[in-house]
DSSP file (Angstrom, degrees, kcal/mol; ACC not computed):
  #  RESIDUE AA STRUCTURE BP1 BP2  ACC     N-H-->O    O-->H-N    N-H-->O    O-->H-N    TCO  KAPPA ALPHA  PHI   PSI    X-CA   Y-CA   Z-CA
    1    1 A X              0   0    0      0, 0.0     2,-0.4     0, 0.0     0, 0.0   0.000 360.0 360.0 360.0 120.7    0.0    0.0    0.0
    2    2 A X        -     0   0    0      1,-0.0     2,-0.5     2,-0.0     0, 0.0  -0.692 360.0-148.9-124.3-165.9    1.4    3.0   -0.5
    3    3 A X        -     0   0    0     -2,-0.4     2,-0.0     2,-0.0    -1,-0.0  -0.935   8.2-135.9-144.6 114.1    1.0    6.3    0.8
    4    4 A X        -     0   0    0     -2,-0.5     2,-0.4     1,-0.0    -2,-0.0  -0.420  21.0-168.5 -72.6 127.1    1.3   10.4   -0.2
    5    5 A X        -     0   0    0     -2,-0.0    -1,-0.0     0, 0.0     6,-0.0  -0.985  24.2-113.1-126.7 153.0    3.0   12.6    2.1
    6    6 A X        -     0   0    0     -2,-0.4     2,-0.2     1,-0.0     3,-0.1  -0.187  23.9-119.1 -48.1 158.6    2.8   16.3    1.7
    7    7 A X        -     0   0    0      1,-0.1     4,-0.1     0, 0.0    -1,-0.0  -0.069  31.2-118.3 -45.2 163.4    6.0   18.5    0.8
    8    8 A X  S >>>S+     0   0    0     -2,-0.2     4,-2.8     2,-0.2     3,-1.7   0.732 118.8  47.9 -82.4 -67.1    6.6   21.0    3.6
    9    9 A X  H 3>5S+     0   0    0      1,-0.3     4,-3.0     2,-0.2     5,-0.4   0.865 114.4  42.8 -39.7 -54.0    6.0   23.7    1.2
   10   10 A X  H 3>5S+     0   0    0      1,-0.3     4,-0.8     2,-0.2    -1,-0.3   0.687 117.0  47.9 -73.0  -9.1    3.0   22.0   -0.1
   11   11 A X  H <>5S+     0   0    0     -3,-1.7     4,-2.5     2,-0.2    -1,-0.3   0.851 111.1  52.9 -56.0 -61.7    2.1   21.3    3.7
   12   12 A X  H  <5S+     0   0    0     -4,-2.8     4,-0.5     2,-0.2    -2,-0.2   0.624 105.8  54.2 -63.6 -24.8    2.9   25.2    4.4
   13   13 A X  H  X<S+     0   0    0     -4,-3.0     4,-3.9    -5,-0.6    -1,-0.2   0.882 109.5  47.5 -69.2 -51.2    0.5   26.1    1.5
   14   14 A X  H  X S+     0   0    0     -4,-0.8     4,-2.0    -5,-0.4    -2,-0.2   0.942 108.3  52.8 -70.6 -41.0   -2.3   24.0    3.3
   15   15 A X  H  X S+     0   0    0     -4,-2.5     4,-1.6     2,-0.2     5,-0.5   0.979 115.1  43.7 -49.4 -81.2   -1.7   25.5    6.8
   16   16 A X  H  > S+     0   0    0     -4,-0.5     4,-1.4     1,-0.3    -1,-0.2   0.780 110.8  52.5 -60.2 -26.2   -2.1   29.0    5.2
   17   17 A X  H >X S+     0   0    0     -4,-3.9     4,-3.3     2,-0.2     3,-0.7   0.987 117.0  44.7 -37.7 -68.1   -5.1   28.2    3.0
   18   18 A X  H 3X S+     0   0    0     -4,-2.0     4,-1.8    -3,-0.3    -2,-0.2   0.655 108.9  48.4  29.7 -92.3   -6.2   27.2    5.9
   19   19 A X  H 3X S+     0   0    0     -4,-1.6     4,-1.5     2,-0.2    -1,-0.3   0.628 112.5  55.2 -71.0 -41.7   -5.2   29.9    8.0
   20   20 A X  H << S+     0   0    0     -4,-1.4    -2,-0.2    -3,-0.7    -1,-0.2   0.967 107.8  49.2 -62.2 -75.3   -6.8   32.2    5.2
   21   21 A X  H >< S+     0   0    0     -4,-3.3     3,-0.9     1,-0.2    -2,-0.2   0.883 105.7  47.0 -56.1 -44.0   -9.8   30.7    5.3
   22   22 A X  H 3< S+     0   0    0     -4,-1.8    -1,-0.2     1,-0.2    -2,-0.2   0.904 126.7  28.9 -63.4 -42.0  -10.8   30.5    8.6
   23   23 A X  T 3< S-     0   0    0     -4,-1.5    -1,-0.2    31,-0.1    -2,-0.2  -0.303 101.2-141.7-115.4  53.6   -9.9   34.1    9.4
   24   24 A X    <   -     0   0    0     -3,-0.9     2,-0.2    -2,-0.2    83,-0.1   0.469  10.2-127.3 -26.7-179.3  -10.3   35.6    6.2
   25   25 A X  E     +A  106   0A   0     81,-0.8    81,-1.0    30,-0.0     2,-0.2  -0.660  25.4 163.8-168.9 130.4   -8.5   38.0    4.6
   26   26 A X  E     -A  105   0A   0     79,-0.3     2,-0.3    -2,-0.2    79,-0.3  -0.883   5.9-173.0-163.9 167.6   -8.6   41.4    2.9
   27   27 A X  E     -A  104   0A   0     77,-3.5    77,-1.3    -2,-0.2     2,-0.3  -0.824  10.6-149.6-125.2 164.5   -7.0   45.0    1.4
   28   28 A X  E     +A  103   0A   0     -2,-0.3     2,-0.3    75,-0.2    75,-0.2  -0.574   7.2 179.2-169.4 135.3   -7.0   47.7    0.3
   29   29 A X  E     -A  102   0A   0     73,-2.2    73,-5.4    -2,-0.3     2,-0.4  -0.623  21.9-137.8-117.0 169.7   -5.1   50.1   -1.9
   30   30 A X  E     -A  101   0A   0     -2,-0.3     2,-0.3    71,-0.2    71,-0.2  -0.939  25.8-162.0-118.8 139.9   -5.7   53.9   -3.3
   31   31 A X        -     0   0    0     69,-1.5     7,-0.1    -2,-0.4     5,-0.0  -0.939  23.2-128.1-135.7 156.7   -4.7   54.3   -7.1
   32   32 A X  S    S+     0   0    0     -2,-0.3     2,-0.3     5,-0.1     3,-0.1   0.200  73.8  96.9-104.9   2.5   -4.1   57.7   -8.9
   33   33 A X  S    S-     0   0    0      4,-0.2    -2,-0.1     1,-0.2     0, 0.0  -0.640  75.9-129.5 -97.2 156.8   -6.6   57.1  -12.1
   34   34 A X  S    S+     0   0    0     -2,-0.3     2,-1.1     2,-0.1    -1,-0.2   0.964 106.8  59.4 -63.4 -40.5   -9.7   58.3  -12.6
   35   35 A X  S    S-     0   0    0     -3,-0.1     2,-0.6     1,-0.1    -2,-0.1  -0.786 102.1-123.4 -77.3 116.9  -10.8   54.6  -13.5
   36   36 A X        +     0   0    0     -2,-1.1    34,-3.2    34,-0.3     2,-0.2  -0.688  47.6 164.0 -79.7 123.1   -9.8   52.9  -10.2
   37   37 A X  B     -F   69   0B   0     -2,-0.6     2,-0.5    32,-0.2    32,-0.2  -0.820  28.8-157.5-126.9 135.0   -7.4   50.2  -11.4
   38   38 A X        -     0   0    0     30,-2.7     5,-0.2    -2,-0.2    -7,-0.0  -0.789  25.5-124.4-143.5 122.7   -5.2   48.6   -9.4
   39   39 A X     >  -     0   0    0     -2,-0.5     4,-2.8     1,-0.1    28,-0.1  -0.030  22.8-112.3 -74.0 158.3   -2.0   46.9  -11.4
   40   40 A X  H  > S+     0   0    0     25,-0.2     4,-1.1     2,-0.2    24,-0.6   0.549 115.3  55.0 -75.5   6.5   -1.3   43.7  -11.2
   41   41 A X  H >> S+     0   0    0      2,-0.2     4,-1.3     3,-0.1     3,-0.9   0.815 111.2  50.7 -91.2 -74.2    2.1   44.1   -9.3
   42   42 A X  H >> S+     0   0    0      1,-0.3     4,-2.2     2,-0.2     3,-1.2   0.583 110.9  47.8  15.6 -97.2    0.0   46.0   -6.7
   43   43 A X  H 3X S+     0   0    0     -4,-2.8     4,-2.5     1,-0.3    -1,-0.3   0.660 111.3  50.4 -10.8 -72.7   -2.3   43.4   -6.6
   44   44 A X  H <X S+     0   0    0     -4,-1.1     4,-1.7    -3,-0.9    -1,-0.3   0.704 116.7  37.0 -53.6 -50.7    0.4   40.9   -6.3
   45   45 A X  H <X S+     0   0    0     -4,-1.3     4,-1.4    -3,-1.2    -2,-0.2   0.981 115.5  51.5 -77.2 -66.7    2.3   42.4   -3.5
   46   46 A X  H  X S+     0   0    0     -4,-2.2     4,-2.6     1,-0.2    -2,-0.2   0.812 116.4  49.1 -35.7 -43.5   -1.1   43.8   -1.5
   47   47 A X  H >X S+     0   0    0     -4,-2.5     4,-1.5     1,-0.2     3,-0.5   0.980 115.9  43.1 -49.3 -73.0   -2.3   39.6   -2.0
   48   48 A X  H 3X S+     0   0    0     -4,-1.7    12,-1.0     1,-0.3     4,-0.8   0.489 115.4  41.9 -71.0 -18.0    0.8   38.7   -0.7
   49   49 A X  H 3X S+     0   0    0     -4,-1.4     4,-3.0     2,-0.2    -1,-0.3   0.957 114.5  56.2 -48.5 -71.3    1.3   41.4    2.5
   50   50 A X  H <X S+     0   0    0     -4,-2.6     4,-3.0    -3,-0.5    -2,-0.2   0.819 113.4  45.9 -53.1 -61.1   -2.7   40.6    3.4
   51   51 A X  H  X S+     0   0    0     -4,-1.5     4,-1.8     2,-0.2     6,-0.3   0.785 109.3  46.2 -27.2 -63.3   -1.5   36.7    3.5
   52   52 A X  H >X>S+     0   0    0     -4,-0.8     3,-1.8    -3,-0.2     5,-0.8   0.999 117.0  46.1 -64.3 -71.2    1.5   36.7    5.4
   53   53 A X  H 3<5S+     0   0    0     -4,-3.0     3,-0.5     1,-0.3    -2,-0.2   0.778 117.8  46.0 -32.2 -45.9   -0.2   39.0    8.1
   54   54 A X  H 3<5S+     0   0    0     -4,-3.0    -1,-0.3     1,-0.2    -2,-0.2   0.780 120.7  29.7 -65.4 -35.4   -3.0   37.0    8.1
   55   55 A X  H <<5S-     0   0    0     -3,-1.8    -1,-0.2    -4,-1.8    -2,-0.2   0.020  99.7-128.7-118.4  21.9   -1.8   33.4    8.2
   56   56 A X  T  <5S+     0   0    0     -4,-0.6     2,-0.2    -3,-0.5    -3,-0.1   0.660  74.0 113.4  12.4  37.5    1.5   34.8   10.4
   57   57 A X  S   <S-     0   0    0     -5,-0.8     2,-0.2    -6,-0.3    -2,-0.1  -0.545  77.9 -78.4-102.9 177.0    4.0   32.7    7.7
   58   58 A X        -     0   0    0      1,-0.2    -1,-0.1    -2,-0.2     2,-0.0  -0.324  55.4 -73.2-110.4-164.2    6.1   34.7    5.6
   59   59 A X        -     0   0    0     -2,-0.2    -1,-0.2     1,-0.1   -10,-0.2  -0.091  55.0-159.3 -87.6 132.3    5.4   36.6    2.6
   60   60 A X        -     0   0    0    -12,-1.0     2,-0.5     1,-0.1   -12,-0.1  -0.013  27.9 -92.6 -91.9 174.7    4.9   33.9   -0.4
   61   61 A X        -     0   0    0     20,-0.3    20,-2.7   -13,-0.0     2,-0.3  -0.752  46.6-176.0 -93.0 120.9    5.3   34.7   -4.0
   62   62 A X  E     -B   80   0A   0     -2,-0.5    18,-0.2    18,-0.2     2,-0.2  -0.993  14.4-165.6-144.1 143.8    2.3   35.6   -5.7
   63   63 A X  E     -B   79   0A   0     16,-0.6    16,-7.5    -2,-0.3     2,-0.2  -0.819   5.8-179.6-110.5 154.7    1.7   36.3   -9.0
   64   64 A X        -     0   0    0    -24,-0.6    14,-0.2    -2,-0.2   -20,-0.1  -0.971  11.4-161.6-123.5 166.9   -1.7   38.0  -10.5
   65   65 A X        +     0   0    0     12,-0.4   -25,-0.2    -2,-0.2    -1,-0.1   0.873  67.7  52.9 -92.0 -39.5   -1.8   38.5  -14.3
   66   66 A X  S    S-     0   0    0     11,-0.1   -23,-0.1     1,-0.1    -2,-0.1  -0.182  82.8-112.9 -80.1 169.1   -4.4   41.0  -14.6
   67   67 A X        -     0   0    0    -28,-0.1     2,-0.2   -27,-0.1    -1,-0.1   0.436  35.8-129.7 -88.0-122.2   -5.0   44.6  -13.1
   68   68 A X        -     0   0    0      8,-0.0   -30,-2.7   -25,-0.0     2,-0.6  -0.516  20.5-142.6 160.3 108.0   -7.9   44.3  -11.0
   69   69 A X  B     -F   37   0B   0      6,-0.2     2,-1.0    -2,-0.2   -32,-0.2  -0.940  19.5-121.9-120.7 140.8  -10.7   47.3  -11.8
   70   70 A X        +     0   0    0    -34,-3.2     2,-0.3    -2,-0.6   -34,-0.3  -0.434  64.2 121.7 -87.4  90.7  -12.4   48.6   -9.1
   71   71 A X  S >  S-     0   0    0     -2,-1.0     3,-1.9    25,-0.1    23,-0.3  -0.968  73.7 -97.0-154.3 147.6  -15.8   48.2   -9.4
   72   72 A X  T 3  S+     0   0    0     -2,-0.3    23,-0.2     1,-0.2     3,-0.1  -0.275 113.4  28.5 -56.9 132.1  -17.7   46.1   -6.5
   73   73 A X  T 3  S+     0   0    0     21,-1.2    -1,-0.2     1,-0.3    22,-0.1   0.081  86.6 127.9 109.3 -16.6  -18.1   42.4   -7.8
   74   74 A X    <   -     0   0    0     -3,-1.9    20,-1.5    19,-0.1    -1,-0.3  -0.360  39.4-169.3 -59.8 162.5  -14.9   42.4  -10.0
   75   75 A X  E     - C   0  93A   0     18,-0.3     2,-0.3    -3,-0.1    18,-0.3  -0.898   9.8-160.0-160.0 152.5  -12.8   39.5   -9.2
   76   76 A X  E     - C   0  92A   0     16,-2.9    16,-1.6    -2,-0.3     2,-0.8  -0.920  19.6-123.0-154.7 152.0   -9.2   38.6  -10.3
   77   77 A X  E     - C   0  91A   0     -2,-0.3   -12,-0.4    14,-0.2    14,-0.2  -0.687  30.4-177.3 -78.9  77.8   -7.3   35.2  -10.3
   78   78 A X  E     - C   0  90A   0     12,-1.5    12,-2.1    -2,-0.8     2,-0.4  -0.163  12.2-159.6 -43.4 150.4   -4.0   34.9   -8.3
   79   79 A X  E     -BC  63  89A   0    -16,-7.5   -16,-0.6    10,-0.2     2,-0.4  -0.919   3.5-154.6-123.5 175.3   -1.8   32.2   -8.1
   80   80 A X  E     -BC  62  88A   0      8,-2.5     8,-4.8    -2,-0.4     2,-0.4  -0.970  14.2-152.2-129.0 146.1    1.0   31.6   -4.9
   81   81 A X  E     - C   0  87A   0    -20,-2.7   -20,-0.3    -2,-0.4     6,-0.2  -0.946   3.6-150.5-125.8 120.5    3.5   29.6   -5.9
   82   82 A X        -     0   0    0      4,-2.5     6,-0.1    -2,-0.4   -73,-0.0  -0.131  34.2-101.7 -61.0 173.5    5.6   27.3   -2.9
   83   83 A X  S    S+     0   0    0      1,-0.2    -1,-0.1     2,-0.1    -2,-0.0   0.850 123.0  66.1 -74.2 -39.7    9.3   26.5   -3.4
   84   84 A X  S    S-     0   0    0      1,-0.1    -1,-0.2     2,-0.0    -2,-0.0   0.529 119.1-110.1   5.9 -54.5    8.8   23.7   -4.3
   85   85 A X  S    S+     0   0    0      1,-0.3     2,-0.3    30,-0.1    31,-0.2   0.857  77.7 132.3  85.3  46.2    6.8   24.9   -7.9
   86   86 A X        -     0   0    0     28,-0.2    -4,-2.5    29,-0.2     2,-0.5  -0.949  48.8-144.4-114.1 170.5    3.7   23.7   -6.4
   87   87 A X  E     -CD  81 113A   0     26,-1.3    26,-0.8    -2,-0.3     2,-0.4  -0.638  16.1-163.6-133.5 131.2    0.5   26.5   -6.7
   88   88 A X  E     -C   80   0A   0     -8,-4.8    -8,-2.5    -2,-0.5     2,-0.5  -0.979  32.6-125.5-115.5 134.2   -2.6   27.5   -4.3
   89   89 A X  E     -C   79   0A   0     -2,-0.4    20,-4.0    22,-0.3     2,-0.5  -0.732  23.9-158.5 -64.5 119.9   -5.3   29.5   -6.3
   90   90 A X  E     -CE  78 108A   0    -12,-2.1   -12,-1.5    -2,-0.5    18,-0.3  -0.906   2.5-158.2-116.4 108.8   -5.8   32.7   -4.7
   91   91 A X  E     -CE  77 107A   0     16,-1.7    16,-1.7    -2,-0.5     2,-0.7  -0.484   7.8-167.6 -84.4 147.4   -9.4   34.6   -5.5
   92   92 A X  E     -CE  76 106A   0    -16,-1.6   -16,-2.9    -2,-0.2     2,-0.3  -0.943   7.4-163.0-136.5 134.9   -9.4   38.2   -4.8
   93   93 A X  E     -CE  75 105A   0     12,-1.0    12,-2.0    -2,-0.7   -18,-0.3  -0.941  24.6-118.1 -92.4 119.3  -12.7   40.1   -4.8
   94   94 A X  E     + E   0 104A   0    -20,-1.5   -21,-1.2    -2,-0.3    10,-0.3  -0.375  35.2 164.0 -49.6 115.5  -14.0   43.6   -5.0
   95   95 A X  E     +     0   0A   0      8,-2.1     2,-0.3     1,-0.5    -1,-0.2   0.774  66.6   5.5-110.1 -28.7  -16.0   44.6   -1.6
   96   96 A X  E     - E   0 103A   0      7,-1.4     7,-2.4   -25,-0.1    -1,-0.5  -0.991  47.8-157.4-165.0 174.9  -16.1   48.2   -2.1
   97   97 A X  E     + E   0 102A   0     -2,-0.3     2,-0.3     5,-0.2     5,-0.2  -0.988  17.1 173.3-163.5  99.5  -15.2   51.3   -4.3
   98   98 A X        -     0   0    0      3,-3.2     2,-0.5    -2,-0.4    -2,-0.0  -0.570  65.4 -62.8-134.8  82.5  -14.9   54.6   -2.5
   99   99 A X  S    S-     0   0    0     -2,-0.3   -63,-0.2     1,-0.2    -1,-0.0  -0.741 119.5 -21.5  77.5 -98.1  -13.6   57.4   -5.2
  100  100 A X  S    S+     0   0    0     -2,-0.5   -69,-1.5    -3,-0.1     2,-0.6  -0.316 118.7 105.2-116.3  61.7  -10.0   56.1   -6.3
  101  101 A X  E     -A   30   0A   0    -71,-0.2    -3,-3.2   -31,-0.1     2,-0.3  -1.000  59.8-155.7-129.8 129.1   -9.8   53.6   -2.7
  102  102 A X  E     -AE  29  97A   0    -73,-5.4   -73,-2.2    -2,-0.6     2,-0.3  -0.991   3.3-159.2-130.0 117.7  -10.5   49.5   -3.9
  103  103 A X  E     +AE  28  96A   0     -7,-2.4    -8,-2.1    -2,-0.3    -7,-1.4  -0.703  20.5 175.6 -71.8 118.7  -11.8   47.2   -1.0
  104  104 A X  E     -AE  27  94A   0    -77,-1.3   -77,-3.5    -2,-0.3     2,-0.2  -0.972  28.3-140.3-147.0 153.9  -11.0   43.8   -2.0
  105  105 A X  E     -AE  26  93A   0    -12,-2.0   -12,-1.0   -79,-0.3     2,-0.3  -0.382  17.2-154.1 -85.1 154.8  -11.5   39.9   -0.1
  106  106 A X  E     +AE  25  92A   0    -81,-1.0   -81,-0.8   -14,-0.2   -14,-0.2  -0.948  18.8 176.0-157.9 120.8   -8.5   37.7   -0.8
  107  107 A X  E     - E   0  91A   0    -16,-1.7   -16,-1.7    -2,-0.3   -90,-0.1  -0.661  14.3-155.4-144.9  92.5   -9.9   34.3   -0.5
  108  108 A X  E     - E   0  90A   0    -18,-0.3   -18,-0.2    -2,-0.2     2,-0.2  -0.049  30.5-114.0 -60.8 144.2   -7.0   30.9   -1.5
  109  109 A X        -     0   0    0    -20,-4.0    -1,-0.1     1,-0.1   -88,-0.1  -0.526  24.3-104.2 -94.0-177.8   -8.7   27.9   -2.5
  110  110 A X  S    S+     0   0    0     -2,-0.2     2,-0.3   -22,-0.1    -1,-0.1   0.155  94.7  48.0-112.3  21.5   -8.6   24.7   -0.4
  111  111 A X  S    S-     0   0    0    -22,-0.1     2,-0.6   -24,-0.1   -22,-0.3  -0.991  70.5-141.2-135.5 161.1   -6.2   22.5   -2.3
  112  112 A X        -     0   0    0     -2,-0.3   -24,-0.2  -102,-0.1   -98,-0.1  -0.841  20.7-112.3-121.5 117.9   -3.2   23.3   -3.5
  113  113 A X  B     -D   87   0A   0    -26,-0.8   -26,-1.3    -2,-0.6     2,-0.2   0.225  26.5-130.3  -8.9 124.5   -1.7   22.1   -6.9
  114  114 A X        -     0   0    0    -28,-0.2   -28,-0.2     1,-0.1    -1,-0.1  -0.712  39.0 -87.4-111.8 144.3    1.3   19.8   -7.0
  115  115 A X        -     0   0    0     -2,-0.2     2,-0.3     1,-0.1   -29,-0.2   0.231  42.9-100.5 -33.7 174.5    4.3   20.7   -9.2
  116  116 A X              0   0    0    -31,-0.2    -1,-0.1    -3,-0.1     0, 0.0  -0.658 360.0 360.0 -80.2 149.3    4.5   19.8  -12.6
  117  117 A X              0   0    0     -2,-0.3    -2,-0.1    -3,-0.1    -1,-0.0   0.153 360.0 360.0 -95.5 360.0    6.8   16.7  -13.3
């Protein structure tokens, strides 16, 4: 019989999913356009801040591809990537839209991806 064990990273992924979930998670940045936009390096760092604070591990590498525009309901796809090269899906949501200031929920899904071979 044989038996999967976790990576530590990929261990350290589930803890902060986890960790994420149970005591969710959010941000929020101010941006200088009139369309409130917030670029995906922003994004990417603000995700990755929100995380670490949240789940008290330290701050993981996360990519998002898109900009994220701030209007309530807008969504954009993050990923974190472990050392490892395995990947937790990270959702981030718009909650509120107050001139050029974007409220958004940072919510990791609850498995995380195993490297590529």
């Amino acid at each position: 019989m044989r038996k999967s064990r976790l990576s530590a990273a990929t261990w350290t992924l589930s803890v902060a999913a986890a960790g994420v979930l149970l005591i969710g998670c959010s941000g929020s940045v101010s941006v200088g356009d009139t369309d409130p936009k917030v670029s995906k390096e922003k994004l990417s760092d603000t995700v990755a801040e929100q995380l670490a604070k949240s789940t008290g591990q330290p701050k993981p590498d996360i990519t998002c591809p898109k900009d994220l525009v701030g209007k309530v309901g807008n969504t954009a796809r993050c990923t974190l990537t472990a050392s490892d090269g395995s990947t937790l899906g990270v959702t981030v949501k718009v909650s509120k839209v107050d001139g050029k200031n974007v409220d958004f929920d940072i919510k990791a899904d609850d498995t995380p991806s195993p490297a590529a071979s």
